[in-house]
C-alpha positions as CSV (number, residue, x, y, z in Angstrom):
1,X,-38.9,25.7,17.1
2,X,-41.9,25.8,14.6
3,X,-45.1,24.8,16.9
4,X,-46.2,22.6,13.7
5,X,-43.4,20.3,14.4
6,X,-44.5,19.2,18.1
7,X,-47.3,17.2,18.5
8,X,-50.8,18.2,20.1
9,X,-49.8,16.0,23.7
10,X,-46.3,17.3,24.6
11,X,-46.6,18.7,27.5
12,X,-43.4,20.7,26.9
13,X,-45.5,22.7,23.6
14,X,-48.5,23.1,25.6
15,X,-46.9,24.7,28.8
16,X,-45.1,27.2,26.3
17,X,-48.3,27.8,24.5
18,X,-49.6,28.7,27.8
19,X,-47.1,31.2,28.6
20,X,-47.1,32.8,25.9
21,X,-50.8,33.4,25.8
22,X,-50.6,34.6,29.3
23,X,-48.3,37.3,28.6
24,X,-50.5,39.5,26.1
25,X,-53.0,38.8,28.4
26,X,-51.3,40.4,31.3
27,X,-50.3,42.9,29.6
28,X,-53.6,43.9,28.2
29,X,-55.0,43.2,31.3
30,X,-52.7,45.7,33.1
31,X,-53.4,47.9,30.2
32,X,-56.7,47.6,30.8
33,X,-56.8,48.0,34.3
34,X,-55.0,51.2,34.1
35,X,-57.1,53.0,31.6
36,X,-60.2,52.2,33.9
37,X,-58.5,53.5,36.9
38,X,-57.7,56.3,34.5
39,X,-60.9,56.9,33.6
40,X,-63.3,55.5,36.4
41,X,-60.9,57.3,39.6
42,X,-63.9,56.0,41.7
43,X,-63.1,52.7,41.1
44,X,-59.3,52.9,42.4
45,X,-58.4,49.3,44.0
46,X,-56.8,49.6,47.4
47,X,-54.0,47.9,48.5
48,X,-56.0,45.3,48.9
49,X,-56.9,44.9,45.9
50,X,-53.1,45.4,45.0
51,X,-51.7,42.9,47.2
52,X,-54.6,40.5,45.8
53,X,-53.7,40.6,42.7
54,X,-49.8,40.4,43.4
55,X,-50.8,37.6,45.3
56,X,-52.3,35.6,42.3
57,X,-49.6,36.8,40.0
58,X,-47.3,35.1,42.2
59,X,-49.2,32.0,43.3
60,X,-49.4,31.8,39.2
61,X,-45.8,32.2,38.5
62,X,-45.5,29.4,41.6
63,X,-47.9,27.1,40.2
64,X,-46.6,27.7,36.3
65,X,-42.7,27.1,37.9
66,X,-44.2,23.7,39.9
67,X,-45.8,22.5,36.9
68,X,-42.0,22.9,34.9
69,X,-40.0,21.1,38.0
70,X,-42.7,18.2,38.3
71,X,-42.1,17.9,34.2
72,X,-38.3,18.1,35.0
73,X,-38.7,15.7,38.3
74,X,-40.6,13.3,36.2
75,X,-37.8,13.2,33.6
76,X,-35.2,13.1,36.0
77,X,-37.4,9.9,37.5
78,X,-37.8,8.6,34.6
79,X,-33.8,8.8,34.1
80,X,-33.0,7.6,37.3
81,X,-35.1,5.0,37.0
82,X,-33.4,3.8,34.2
83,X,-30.1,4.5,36.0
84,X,-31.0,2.5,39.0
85,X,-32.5,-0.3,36.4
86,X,-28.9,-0.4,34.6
87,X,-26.8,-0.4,37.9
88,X,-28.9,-3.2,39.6
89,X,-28.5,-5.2,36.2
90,X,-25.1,-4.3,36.1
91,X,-24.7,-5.5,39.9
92,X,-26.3,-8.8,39.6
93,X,-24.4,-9.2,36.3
94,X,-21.6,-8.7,38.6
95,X,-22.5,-11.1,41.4
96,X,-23.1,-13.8,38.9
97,X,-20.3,-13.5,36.6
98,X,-17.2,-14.3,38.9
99,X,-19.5,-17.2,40.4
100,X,-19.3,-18.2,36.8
101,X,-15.9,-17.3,35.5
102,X,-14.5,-19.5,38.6
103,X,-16.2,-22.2,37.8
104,X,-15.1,-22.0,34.5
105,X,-11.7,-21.7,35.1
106,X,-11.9,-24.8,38.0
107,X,-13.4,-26.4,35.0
108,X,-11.1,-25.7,32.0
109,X,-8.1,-24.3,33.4
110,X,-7.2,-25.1,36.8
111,X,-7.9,-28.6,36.6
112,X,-5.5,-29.1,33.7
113,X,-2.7,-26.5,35.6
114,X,-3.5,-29.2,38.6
115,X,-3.0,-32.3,36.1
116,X,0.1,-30.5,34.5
117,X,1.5,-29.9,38.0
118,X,0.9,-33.2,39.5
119,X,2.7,-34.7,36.4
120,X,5.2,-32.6,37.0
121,X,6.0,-33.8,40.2
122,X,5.4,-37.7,38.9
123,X,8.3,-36.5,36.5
124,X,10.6,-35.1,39.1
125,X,9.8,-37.9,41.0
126,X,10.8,-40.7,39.1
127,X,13.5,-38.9,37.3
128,X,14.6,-38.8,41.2
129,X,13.8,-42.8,41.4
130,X,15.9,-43.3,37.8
131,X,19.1,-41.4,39.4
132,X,18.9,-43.8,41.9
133,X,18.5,-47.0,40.0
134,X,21.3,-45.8,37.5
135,X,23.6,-45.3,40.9
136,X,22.1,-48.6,42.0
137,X,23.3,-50.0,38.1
138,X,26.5,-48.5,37.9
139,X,27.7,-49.6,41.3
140,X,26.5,-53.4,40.8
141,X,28.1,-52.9,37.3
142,X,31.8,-51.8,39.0
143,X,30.5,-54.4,41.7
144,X,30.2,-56.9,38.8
145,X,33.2,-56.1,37.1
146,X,35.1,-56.5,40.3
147,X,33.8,-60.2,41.1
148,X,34.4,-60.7,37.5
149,X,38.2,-59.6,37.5
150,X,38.7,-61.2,40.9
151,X,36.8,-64.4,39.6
152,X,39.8,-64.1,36.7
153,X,42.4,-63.9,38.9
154,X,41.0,-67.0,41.2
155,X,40.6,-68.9,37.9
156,X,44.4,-68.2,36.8
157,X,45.6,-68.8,40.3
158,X,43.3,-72.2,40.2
159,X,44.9,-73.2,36.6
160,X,48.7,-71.9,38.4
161,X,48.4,-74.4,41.5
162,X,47.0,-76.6,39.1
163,X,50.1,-76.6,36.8
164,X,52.4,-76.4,40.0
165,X,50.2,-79.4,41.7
166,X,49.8,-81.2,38.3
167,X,46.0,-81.6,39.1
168,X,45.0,-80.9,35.3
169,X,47.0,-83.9,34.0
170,X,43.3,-85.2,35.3
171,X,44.9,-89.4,35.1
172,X,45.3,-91.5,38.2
173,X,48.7,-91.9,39.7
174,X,49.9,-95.2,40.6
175,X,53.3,-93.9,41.6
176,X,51.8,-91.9,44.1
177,X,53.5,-92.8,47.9
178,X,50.0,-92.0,49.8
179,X,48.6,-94.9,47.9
180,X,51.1,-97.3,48.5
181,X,53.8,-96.6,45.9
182,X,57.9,-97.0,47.0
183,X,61.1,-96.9,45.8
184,X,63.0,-100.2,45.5
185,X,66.4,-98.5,46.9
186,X,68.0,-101.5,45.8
187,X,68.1,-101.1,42.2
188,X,68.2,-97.5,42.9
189,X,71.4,-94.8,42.5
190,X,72.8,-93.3,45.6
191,X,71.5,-89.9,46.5
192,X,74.1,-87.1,46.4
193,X,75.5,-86.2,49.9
194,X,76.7,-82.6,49.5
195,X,78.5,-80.9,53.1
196,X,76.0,-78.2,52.7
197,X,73.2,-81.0,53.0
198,X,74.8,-81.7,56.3
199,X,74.6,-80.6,59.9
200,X,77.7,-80.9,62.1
201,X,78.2,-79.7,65.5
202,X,82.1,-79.7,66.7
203,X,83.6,-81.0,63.1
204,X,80.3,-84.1,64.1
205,X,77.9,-84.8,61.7
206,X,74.6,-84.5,63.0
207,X,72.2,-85.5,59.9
208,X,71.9,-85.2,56.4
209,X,69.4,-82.1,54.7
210,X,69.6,-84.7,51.3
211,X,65.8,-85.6,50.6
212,X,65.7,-89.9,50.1
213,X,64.6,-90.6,46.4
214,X,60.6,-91.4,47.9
215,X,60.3,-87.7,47.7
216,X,59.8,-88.0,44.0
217,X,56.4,-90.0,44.6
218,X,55.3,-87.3,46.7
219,X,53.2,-83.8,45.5
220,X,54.8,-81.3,47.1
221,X,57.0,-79.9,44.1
222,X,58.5,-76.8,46.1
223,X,62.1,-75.5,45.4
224,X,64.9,-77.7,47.4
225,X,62.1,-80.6,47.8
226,X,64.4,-83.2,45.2
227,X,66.0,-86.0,45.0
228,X,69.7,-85.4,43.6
229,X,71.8,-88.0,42.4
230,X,75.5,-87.6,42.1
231,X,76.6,-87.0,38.3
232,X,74.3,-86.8,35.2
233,X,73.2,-90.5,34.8
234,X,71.5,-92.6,37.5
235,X,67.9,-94.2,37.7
236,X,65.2,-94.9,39.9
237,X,62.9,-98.0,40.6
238,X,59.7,-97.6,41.4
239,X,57.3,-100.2,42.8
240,X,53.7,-99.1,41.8
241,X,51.0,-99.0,44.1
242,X,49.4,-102.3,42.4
243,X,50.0,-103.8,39.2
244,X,49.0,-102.0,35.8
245,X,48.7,-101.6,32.4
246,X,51.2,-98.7,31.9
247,X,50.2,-95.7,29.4
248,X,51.6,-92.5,30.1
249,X,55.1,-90.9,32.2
250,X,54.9,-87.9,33.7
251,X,57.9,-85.6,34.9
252,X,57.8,-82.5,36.5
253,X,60.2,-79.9,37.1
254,X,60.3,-76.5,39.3
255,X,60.1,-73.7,36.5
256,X,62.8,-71.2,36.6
257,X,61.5,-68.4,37.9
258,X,61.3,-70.0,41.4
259,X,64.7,-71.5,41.3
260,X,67.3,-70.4,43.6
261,X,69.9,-70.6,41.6
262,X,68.2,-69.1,38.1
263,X,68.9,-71.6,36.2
264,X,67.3,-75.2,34.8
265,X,70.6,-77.1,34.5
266,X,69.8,-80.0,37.0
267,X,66.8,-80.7,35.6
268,X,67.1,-84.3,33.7
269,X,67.6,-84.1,30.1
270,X,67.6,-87.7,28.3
271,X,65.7,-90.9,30.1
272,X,64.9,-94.1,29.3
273,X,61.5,-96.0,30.9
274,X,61.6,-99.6,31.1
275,X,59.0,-102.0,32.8
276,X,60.1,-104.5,35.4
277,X,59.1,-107.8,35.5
278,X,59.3,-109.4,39.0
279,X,60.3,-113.1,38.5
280,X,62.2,-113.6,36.4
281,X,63.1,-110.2,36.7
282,X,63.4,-108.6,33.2
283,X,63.2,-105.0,31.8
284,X,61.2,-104.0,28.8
285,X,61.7,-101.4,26.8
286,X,58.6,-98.5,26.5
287,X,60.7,-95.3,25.0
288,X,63.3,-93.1,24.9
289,X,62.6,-89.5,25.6
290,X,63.5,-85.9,26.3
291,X,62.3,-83.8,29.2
292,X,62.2,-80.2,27.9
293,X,62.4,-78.2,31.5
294,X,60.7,-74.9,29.8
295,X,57.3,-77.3,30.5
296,X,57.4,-77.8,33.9
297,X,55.7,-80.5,33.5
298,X,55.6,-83.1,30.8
299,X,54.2,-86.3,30.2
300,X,55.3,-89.3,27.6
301,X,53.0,-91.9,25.9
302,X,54.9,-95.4,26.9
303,X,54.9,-98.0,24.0
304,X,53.4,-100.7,26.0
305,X,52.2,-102.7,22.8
306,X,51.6,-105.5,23.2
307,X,49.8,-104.4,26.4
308,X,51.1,-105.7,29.2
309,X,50.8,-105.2,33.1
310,X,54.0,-103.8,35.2
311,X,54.2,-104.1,38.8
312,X,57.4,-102.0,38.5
313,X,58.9,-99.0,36.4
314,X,62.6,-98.2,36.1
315,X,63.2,-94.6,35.0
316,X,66.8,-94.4,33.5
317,X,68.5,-90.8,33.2
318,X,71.9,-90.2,30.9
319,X,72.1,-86.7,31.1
320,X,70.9,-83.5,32.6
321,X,71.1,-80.1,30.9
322,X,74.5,-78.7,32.1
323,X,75.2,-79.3,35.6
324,X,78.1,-81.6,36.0
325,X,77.7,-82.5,39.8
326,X,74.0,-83.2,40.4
327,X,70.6,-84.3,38.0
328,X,67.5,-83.1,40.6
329,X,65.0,-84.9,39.7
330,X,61.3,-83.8,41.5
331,X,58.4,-85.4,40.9
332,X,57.6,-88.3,38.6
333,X,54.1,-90.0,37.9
334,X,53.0,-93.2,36.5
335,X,49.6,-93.4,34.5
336,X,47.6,-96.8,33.2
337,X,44.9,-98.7,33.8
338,X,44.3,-101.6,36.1
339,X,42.0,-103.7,33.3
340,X,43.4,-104.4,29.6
341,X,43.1,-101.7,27.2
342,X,41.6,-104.3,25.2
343,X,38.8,-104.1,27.5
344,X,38.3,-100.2,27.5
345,X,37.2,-97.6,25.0
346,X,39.8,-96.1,23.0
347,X,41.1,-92.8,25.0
348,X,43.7,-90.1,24.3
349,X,46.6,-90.5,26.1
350,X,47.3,-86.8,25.4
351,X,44.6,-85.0,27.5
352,X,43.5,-81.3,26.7
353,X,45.0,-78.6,29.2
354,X,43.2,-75.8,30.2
């Protein structure tokens, strides 16, 4: 390397310099040392003189090889220094940094993770809670329905006695026996005596099964529970429970799905209603009618006009629908009012059924 390019204070330039200016002075020193001990033999060094001088040539070399390993120690220093400088930095860096990065990641990604999870489990939760209610729903639903089928069937069973029991004709009945109402037996026919009617023991007659014609003013419309006249014409006097303006008839019939026999034949077919007059005793005429025994029960507007108060009701039969021994007849109901129509609001004498 040219000597112009390093500059007068390296210390690198100047310990070359130095050794190379030594050299040619060794040698010319040697040089010159052996031409004097050539020329001036009196002068000879001893081995003193010898081991002197090797002495200082090695203390020299010593001193000049100290001089290189402090230069090379001091750069070494110098780059362990700077070593030692980048390792602490890089060790603090390190001692700081996860300090940091956690809290950073408490601060921007595990507390959303934690908010993400604890809505996860909200969700599971009441997803859980919305199972349950829906259970909850569908068995108060069937629960519902149930109620609601079994609240059907009471109504149709409530709207069945009521057809059977008459209930929704919804009129007072002044034929009705518990309220005082009777048969006059006198201007009534004879009730059908009939040997299985009868009870015998030994070939004697014990009593008689035949229901009296008062059965008719009673509710109890059960198969068997009539009054049977002999023949298809007879009639039947009743004496109301007080005395009325009369309005309405009503007969009632078993239906023929109950009857023992299958058939409707002894129910009464063609009737006549008259009012009774006690003294003088005189009928009048309030209709002609037909009882149709597919309606089990039935019930006839009277032509009471001009209005006129009955303490009595004859109900006249002159045929039945087939049965030439017996007419059963089962239940029948008078309808009025104990004040003049006159008196009253106008009402339907045809109610609504349900």
């Amino acid at each position: 390397m040219p000597r112009s390019s390093r500059g007068p204070a390296d210390p690198g330039a100047l310990l070359e310099d130095v050794a190379s200016n030594r050299r040619p002075r060794r040698i010319v020193q040697r040089g010159q040392n052996a031409s004097r001990m050539a020329e001036d033999p009196s002068s000879n060094m001893t081995w003193v003189s010898c081991l002197a001088f090797f002495l200082r040539t090695q203390a020299q070399h010593v001193l000049f090889g100290t001089c290189r390993c402090k230069l090379l120690c001091q750069k070494l220093m110098e780059k362990t220094g700077i070593l030692l400088l980048c390792a602490f930095g890089f060790w603090m860096f390190s001692i700081h940094l996860p300090s940091k990065m956690t809290v950073w990641q408490d601060d921007s990604i595990t507390s959303p993770l934690q908010s993400l999870r604890l809505y996860q489990e909200k969700v599971r939760h009441h997803s859980g809670e919305i199972q349950d209610l829906r259970g909850s729903m569908n068995l108060l639903i069937a629960k519902l329905q149930e109620m609601e089928a079994m609240s059907d069937e009471q109504k149709m069973a409530h709207k069945i006695m009521k057809m059977i029991q008459g209930d929704y004709i919804e009129k007072p009945d002044f034929a009705l026996k518990s309220t005082g109402a009777s048969v006059d037996f006198e201007h009534t026919s004879a009730t059908y005596n009939h040997d299985k009617a009868h009870s015998y023991w030994n070939w004697i007659r014990l009593w008689n099964y035949a229901q009296p014609p008062d059965v008719i003013l009673e509710p109890n419309v059960t198969p068997g529970n009539c009054w049977a006249f002999e023949g298809d014409r007879g009639q039947v006097t009743i004496r109301l429970a007080q005395k009325i303006y009369l309005s309405n008839l009503t007969l009632q019939h078993i239906p023929k799905t109950i009857s023992l026999s299958g058939s409707l034949d002894t129910a009464p077919k063609d009737f006549v209603v008259y009012g009774m007059e006690s003294s003088p005793r005189e009928e009048v005429f309030l209709g002609a009618f037909q009882f149709q025994p597919e309606n089990i029960i039935q019930m006839f507007p009277l032509q009471n006009q001009p209005a006129r108060a009955f303490g009595e009701v004859k109900v006249k039969i002159s045929s039945n629908w087939g049965n030439p021994s017996f007419t059963c007849l089962y239940r029948v109901r008078v309808h009025g009012s104990v004040a003049s129509p006159r008196e009253q609001p106008h009402q339907n004498p045809y109610p609504e059924r349900d």
